[in-house]
N, C-alpha and C positions, 0 to 999 in steps of 0.2 A: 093748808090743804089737809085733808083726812088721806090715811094709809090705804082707804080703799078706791079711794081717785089715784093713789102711785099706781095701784096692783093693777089698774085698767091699761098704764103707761107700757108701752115698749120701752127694752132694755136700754137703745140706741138714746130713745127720748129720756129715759132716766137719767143718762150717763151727760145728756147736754144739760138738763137740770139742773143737777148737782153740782155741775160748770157755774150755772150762771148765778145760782144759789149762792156759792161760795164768794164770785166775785162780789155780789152785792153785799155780803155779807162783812168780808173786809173793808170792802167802801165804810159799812154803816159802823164797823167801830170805828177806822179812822175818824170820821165825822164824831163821832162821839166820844172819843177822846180829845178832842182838837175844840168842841164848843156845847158835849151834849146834846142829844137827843130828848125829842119829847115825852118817848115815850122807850123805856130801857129794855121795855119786856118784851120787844119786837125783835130784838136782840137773841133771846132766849127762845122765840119762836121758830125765828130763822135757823137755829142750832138745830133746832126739832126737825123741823123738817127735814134736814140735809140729812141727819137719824135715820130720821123714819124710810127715806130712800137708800139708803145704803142699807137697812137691814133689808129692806125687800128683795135688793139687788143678792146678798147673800143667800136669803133664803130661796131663792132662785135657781141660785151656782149650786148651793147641797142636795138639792133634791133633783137637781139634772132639767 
């Protein structure tokens, strides 16, 4: 997803995201240490993302 479909998200909905982001995300290394992935850079997306939501979620909290 792009950072400007986060900034459309409520905070509540960010906070389940980044839940369910992360669990997939541990999912997909374990899988991926255990047999490999197709494709590794899906890996590095998903990192992103989790990113790109938590900096929103900051820049949020600083600016009140």
């Amino acid at each position: 997803m792009k950072a400007s479909e986060f900034k459309n998200m409520a905070d509540k909905d960010l906070f389940e995201k980044i839940n369910e982001e992360k669990a997939e995300l541990a999912k997909m290394k374990f899988n991926h240490n255990v047999a490999g992935t197709e494709n590794p850079m899906k890996l590095r997306h998903k990192r992103r993302d989790i990113a790109r939501m938590k900096t929103i979620i900051n820049e949020r909290k600083n600016n009140g």
